[in-house]
C-alpha positions in Angstrom: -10.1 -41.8 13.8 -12.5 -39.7 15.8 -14.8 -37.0 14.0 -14.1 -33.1 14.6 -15.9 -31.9 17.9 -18.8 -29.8 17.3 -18.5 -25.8 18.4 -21.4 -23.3 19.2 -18.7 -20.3 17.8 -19.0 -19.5 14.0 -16.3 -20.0 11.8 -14.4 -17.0 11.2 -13.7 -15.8 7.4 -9.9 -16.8 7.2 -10.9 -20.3 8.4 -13.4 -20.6 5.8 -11.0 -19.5 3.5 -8.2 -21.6 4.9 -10.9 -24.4 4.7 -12.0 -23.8 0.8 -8.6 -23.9 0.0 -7.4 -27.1 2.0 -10.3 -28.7 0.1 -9.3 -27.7 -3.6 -5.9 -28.7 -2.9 -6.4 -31.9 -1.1 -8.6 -32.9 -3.9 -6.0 -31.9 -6.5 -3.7 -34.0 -5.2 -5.8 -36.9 -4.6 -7.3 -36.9 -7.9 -3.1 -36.5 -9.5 -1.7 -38.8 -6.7 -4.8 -41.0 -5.6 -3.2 -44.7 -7.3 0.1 -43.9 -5.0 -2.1 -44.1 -2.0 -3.1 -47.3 -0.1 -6.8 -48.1 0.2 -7.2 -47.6 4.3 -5.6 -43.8 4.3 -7.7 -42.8 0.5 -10.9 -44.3 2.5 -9.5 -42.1 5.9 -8.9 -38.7 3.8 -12.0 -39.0 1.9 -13.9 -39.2 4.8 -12.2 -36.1 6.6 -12.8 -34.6 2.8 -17.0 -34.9 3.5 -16.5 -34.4 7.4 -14.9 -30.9 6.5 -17.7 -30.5 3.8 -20.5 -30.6 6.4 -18.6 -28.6 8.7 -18.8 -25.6 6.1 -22.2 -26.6 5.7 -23.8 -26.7 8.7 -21.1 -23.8 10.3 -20.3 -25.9 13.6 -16.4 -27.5 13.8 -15.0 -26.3 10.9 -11.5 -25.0 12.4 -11.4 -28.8 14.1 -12.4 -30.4 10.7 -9.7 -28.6 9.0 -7.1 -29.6 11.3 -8.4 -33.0 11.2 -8.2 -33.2 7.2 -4.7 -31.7 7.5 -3.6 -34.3 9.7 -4.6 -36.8 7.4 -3.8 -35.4 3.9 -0.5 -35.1 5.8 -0.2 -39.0 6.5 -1.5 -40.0 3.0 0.1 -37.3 0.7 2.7 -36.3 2.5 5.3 -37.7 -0.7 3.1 -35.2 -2.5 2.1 -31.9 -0.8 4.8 -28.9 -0.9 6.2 -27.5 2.1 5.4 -24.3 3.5 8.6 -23.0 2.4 8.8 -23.9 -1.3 5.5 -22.5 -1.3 6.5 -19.3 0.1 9.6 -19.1 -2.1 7.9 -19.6 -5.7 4.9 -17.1 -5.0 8.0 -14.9 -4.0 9.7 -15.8 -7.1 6.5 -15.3 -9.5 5.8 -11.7 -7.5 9.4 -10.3 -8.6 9.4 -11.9 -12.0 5.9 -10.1 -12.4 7.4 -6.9 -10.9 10.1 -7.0 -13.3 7.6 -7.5 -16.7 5.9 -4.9 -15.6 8.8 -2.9 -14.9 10.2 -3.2 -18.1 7.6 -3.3 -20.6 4.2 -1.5 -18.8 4.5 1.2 -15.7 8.0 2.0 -13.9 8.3 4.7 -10.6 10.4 7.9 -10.5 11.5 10.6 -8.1 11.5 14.1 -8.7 14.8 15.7 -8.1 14.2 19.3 -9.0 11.6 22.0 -8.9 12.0 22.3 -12.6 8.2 21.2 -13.1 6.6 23.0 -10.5 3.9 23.5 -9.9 2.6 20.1 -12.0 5.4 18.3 -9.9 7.1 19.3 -6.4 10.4 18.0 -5.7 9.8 14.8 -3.8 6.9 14.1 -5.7 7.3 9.9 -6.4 5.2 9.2 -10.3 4.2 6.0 -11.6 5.5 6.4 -15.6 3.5 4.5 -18.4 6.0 2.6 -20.6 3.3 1.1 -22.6 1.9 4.7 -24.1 4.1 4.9 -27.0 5.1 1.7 -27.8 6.9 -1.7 -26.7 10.5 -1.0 -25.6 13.4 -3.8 -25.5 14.0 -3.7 -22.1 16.9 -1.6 -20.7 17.8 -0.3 -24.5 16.8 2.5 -26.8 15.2 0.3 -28.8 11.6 -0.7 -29.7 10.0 -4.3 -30.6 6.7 -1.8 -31.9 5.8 1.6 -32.2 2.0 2.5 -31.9 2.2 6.6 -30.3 4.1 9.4 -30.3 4.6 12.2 -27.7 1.5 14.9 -28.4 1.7 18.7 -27.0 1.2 18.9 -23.5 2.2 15.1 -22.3 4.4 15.3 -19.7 7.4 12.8 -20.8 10.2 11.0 -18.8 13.3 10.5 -21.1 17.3 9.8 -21.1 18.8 12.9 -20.9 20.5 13.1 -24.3 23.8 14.8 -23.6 23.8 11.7 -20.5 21.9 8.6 -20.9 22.2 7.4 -17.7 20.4 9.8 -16.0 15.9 10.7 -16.7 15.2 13.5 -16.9 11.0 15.1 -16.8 10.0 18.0 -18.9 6.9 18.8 -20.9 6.5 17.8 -24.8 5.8 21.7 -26.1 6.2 21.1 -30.1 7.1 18.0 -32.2 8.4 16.7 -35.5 7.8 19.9 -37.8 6.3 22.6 -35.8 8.2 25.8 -35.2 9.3 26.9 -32.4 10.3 30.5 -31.3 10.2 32.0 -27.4 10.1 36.1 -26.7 10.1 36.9 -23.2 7.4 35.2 -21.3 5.4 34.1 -24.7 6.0 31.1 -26.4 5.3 30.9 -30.0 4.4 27.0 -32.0 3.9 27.7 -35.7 3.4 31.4 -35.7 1.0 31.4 -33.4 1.2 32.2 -29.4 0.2 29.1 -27.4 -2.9 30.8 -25.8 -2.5 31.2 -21.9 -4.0 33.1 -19.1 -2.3 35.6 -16.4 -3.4 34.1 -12.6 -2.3 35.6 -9.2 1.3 35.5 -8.3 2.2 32.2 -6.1 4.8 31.5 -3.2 6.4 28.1 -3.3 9.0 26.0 -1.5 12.1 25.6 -3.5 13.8 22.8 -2.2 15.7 21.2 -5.0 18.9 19.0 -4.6 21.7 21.1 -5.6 19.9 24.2 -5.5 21.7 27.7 -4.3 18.5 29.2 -4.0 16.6 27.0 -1.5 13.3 28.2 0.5 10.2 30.5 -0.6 9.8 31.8 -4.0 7.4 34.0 -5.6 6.6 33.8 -9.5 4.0 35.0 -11.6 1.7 32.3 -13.2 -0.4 31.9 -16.2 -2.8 28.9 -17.7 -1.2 27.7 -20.6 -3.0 25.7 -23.2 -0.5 23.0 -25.5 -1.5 25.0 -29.2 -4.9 23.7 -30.5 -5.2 20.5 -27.8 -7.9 21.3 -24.8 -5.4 20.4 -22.7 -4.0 23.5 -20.2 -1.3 23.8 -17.1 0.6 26.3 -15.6 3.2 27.5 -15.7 5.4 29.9 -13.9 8.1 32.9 -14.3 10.4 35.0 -12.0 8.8 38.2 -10.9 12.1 39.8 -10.4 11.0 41.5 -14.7 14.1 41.2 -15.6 14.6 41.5 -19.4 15.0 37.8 -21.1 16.5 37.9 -24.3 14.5 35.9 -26.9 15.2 32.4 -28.1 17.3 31.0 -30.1 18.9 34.6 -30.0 21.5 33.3 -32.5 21.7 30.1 -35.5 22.0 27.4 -32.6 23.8 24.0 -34.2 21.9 21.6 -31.3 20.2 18.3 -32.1 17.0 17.7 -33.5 16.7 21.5 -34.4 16.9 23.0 -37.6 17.2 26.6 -36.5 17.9 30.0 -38.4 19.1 33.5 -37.0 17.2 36.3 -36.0 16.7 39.0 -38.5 15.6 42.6 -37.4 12.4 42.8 -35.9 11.9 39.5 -35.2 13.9 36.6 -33.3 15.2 33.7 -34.9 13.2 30.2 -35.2 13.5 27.1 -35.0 12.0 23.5 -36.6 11.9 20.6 -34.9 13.1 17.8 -36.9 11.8 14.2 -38.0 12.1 11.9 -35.1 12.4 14.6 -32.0 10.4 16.6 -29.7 11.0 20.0 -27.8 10.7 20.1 -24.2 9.7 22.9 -21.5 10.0 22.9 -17.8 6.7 24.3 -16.2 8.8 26.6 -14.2 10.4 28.0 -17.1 13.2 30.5 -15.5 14.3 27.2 -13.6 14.8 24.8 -16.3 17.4 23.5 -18.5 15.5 22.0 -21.2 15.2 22.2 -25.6 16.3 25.7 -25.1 19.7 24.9 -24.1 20.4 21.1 -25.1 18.1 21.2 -28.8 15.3 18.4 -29.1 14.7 14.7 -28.0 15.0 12.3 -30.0 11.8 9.9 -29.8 14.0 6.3 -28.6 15.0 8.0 -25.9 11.7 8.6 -24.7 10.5 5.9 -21.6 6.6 7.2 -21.3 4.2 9.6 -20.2 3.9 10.4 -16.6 0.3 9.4 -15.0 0.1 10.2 -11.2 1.6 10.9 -7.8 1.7 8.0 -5.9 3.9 9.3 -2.5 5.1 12.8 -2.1 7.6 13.9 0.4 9.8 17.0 0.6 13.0 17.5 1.7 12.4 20.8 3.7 8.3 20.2 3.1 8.1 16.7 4.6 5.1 14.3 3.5 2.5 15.8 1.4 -0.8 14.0 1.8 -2.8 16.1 -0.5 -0.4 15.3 -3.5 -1.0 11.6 -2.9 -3.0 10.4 -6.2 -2.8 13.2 -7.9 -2.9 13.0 -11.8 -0.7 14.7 -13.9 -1.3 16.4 -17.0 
């Protein structure tokens, strides 16, 4: 067999890769396989083994060596070496078993349907969700192999909507398991005390919500919120129509999770969240059908916390690049 012909051109890098690699797996298969073959090929493929060697070496005929060793651990371990094809279909099969762990147990994407969170999220927005905050979930059930978190003020949740499983819904986590919870007007109030918040400028923004009758610009009034006595703040916004909003609960509610009582003259009625729940918020609170209307959450039906915008695209807005990456808290 004639040696590999020598070439002024340097290797590129995928043929030193492709090299590096034919060597490890030519000599993992000799070294598992080398008693099955005959003395003349084992002394054939070793020497195309150390001709290959001094190609990388030395930098001249390494794509003529490689085809050359090829050729040969074909002839000798060809009872041995997997075809291209197998190859191909178990790194396919390991990347969608992989995709499915972490799936199920660690990180899982969403679409945002509504504008129900805007500003934090815009319809369109795509979010990576963090399954693994809270604890580890039996896959595809409401129940938990172990339980190390718990929603906090602020976090910004993905959960089963509880009057329908089968569809998520996104909201903000804006009191939990005891804390009382009362809203007048535009002020929300956790334990007696108004979450602290500051007014900003009025904004525009681009309703565009599936199964929205009120599609296209929009102007509301904003304010920094902070969640109670975390550091953490967001805004949040309001209709600047000034309409007069009756407070909340404005009557005993009997809803889920809440232990609630009626209002009595001057002040509105309240409500505890019980053991085991949590009270949600939409950031865009005059567009939002959340805790006010359907009571609390219960914590199994929680999935995770959302972490960032990965892909953002509108149906009116088209694709967002600025969104792309973007945190959310």
């Amino acid at each position: 067999m004639s040696g590999p012909v020598a070439t002024s051109s340097p290797p590129t890098r995928s043929t030193k890769k492709r090299a590096s690699r034919l060597l490890r797996d030519v000599d993992r298969t000799l070294r598992k396989h080398g008693s099955k073959v005959p003395a003349k090929e084992r002394e054939r493929l070793e020497k195309a083994l150390a001709e290959l060697r001094g190609a990388l070496e030395s930098g001249v005929g390494v794509e003529s060596a490689v085809e050359a060793l090829d050729r040969q651990a074909d002839a000798a371990l060809g009872f041995a070496r997997k075809g291209t094809t197998r190859e191909y279909a178990e790194s396919l099969v390991v990347a969608v078993l992989i995709a499915l762990f972490l799936r199920a147990f660690v990180v899982e994407a969403f679409k945002i349907p509504t504008g129900s969170m805007i500003p934090t999220l815009q319809v369109g927005d795509h979010i990576f969700v963090n399954k693994f905050t809270y604890g580890l979930r039996v896959p595809f059930s409401n129940q938990w192999f172990v339980k190390w978190g718990t929603p906090e003020r602020g976090d910004v949740i993905v959960f089963r909507y509880p009057e329908n499983q089968s569809q998520d819904f996104i909201k903000r986590v804006v009191a939990v398991a005891g804390d009382e919870i009362r809203v007048e007007g535009r002020q929300v109030y956790v334990n007696g005390e108004a979450l602290p918040r500051v007014e900003l400028e009025p904004i525009e923004y681009l309703q565009e919500g599936e199964g929205s009758s009120m599609l296209g610009a929009r102007r509301a009034d904003a304010y920094v919120e902070r969640a109670g006595e975390s550091d953490q703040e967001y805004t949040v916004l309001y209709e600047d129509h000034g309409g007069l909003r009756m407070p909340w609960p404005l009557h005993g509610l009997d809803e889920p999770g809440l232990d609630c009582t009626p209002p009595r003259a001057p002040q509105s009625g309240r409500c505890r969240v019980e053991e085991g729940y949590v009270f949600v918020m939409g950031d865009n609170r005059d567009n939002s059908k959340d805790s006010r209307e359907w009571g609390g959450v219960p914590r199994d039906l929680v999935k995770g916390r959302a972490m960032f915008v990965w892909l953002s695209w509108g149906p009116r807005s088209g694709i967002r690049w600025s969104r792309f990456g973007r945190s959310v808290h």
